[in-house]
C-alpha positions in Angstrom: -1.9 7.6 4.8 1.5 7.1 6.3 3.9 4.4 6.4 5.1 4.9 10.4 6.5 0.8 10.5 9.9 2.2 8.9 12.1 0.4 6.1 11.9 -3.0 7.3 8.8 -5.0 8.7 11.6 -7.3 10.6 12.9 -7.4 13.8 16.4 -6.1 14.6 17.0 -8.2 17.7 20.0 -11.0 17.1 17.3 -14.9 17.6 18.6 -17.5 19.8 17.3 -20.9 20.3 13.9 -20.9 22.1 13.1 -17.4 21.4 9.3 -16.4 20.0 9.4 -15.5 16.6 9.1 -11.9 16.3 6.4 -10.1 15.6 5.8 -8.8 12.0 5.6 -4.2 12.1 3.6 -2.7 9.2 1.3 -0.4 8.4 -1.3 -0.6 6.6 0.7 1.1 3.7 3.4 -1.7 3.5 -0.2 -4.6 3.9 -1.6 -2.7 0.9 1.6 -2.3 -1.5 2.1 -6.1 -0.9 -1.3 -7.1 -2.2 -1.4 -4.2 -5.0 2.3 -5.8 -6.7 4.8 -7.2 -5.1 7.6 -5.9 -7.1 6.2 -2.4 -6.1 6.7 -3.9 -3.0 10.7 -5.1 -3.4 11.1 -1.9 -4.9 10.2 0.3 -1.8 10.6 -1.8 1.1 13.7 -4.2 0.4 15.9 -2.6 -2.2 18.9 -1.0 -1.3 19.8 2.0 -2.0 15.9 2.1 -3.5 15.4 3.0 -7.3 14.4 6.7 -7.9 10.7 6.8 -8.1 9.2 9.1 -10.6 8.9 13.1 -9.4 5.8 14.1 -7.6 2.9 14.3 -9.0 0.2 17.4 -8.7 -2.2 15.0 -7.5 -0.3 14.0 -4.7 0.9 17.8 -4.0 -3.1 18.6 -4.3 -3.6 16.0 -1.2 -0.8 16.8 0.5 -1.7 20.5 0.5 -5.9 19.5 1.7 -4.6 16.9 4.4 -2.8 19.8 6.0 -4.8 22.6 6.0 -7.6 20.2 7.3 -5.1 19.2 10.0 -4.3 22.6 10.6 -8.1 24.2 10.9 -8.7 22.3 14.2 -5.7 23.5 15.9 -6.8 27.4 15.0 -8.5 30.1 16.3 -10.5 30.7 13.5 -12.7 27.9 12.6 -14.7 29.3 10.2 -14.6 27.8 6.3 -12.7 30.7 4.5 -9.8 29.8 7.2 -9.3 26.6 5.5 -9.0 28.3 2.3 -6.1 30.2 3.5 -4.5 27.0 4.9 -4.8 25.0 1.7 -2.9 28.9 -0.6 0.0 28.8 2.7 0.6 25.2 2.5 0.1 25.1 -1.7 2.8 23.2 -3.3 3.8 24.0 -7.1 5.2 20.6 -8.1 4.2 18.2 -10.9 1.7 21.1 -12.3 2.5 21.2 -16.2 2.9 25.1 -15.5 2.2 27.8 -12.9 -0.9 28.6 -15.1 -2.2 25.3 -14.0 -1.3 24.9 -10.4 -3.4 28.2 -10.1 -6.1 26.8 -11.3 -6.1 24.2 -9.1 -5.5 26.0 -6.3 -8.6 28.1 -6.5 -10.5 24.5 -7.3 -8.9 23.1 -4.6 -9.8 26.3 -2.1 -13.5 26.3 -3.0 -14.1 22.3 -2.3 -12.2 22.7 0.8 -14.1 25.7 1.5 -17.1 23.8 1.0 -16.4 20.6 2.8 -15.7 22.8 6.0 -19.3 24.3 5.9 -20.2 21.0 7.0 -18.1 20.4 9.7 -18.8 21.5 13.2 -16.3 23.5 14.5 -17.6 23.5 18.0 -17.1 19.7 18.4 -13.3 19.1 17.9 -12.2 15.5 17.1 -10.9 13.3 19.8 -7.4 12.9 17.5 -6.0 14.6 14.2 -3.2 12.8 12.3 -3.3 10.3 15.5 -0.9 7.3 15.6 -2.7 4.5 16.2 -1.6 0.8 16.8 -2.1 -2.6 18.3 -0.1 -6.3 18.3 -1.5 -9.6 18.0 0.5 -13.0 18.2 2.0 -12.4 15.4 1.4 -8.6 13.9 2.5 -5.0 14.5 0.3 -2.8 13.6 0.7 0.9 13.0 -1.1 3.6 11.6 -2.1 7.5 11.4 -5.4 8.1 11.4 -6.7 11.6 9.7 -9.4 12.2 12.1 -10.9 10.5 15.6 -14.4 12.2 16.2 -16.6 11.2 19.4 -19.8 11.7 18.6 -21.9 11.5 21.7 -20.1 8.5 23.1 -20.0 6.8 19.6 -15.8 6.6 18.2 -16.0 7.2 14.1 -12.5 7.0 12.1 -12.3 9.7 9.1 -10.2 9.4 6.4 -9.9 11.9 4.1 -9.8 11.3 -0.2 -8.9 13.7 -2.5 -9.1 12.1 -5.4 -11.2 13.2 -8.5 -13.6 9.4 -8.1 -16.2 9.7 -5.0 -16.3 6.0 -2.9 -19.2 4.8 -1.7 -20.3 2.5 0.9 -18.5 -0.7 -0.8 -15.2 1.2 -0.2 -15.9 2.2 3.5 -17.0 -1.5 3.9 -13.7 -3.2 2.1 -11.0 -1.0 3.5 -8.8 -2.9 5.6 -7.1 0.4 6.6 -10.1 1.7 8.1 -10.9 -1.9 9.7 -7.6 -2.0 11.4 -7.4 2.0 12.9 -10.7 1.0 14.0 -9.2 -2.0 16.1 -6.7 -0.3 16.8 -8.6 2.6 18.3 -10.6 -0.1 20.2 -7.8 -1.1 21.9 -6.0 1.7 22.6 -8.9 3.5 24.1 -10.7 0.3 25.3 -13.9 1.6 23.5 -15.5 -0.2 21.2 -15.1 1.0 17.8 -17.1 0.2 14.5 -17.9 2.9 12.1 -15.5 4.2 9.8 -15.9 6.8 6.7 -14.5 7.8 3.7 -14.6 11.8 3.4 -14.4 12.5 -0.2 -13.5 16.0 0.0 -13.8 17.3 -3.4 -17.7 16.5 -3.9 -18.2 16.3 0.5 -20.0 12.9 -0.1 -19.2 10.7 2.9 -19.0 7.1 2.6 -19.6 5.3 5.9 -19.9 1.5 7.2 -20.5 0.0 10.8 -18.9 -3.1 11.2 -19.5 -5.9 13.3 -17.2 -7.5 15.9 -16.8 -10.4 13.9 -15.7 -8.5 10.7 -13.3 -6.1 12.6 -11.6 -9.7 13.8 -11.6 -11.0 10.0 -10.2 -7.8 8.9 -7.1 -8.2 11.5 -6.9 -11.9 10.5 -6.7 -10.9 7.0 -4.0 -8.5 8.1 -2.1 -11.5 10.1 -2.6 -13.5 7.0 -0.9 -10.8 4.6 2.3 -10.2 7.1 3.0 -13.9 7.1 3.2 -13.4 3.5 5.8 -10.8 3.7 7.4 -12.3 6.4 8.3 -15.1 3.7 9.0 -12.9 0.7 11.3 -10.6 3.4 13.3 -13.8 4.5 13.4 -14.8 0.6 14.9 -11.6 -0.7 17.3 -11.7 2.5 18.8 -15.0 0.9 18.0 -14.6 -2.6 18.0 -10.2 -3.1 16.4 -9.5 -6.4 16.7 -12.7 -8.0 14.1 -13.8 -5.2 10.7 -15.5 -7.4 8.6 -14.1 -5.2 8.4 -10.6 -6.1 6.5 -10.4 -9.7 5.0 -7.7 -11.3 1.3 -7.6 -10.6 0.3 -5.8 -14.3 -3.1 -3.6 -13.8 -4.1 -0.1 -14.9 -2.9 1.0 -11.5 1.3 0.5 -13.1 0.2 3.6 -15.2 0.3 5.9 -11.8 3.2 3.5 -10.1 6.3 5.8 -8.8 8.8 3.0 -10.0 7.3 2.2 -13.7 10.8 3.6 -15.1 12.2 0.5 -13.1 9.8 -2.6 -14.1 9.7 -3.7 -17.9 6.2 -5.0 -17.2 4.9 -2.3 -16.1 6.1 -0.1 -19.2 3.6 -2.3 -21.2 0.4 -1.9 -19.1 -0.6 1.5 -21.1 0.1 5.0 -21.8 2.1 7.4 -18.9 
């Protein structure tokens, strides 16, 4: 999913005595990089010019390829699976394959679960919103987001994401996204519809991943999200005073620094295991 809050979560009005503080912009993105490291964090949001993050990956070309072809089907004439096949070849990207023999060899892979995933979807029944922006403010948030896919199922809002990756989720994910918690408020609010159920579309196996939530855990979910930009809000205002040197920005070592786009940059990082 996209970042749509831009470089910086902070306001770019001059603050005058007596003025409301502003209110923090973010995605869920900038929320998520935050809590995963925070020196991931300096590195993509505050630094200036921002390091060079490692070249693309295939498994991000692989996504980037599915996302769009599966954005593309709906807004066809010709709905039927084997058209998404064709959308994933014209979109293909050949970067961060170890050869061309490889990237082919995904591509068909990558054709046939797309392929497959499609045979479940209704074509006659097109979502309410594909790649939709969707946002919402609080007293003290900004929230932004693009959603993969709205659907309106007899009345009932759902919010689709689509996963690409080689692990399947299950209903703990659905359940502990906060993305999906906060397009789901935020679809509530901008369509003044309630809105609960979100899923997890895991399109290489077509297993779907879903959770209803409550009112009361959509309304933690935002909190949590207030709670996590008053965070940054510090650490932004720190590295404003303090740039790099700020001691609010350490590395947060997991086995997730082996896939980070800025290891080459972090010493810590280097050490958490094998490229």
């Amino acid at each position: 999913m996209a970042d749509v809050s831009g470089t910086s979560g902070r306001a770019e009005q001059a603050q005058f005595p007596g003025m409301p503080t502003p209110l923090y912009a973010a995605s869920a993105s900038r929320l998520l990089a935050w809590l995963d490291c925070p020196r991931r964090y300096r590195f993509h949001y505050l630094d200036r010019p921002r390091p060079a993050p490692r070249p693309q990956r295939a498994h991000t070309s692989i996504g980037v390829a599915v996302h769009n072809a599966l954005r593309d089907w709906w807004d066809g004439s010709d709905r039927r699976p084997q058209a998404g096949a064709r959308l994933v070849e014209a979109g293909w990207i050949e970067v961060g394959f170890r050869d061309p023999i490889q990237s082919q060899a995904w591509l068909e892979r990558t054709r046939a679960e797309v392929t497959a995933y499609l045979q479940g979807v209704d074509p006659t029944r097109p979502p309410l919103g594909v790649e939709r922006i969707a946002a919402f403010k609080t007293d003290t948030l900004a929230f932004s987001g693009r959603i993969d896919r709205l659907d309106d199922r007899d009345g009932r809002l759902v919010v689709v994401d689509y996963k690409t990756g080689r692990r399947p989720f299950g209903a703990d994910d659905a359940r502990g996204s906060l993305p999906l918690a906060l397009y789901a408020a935020a679809v509530w609010r901008m369509f003044r519809r309630r809105c609960v159920t979100v899923e997890l579309h895991h399109v290489p196996t077509g297993t779907v991943a879903w959770h209803e939530h409550s009112d009361e855990s959509l309304v933690r979910k935002v909190r949590e999200a207030e709670s996590i930009a008053a965070d940054l809000r510090r650490a932004d205002a720190a590295y404003a005073a303090d740039g790099a040197d700020a001691a609010c920005f350490p590395p947060r070592v997991s086995p997730l620094c082996q896939w980070c786009d800025y290891r080459a940059h972090c010493r810590e990082g280097q050490q958490a295991g094998p490229e």
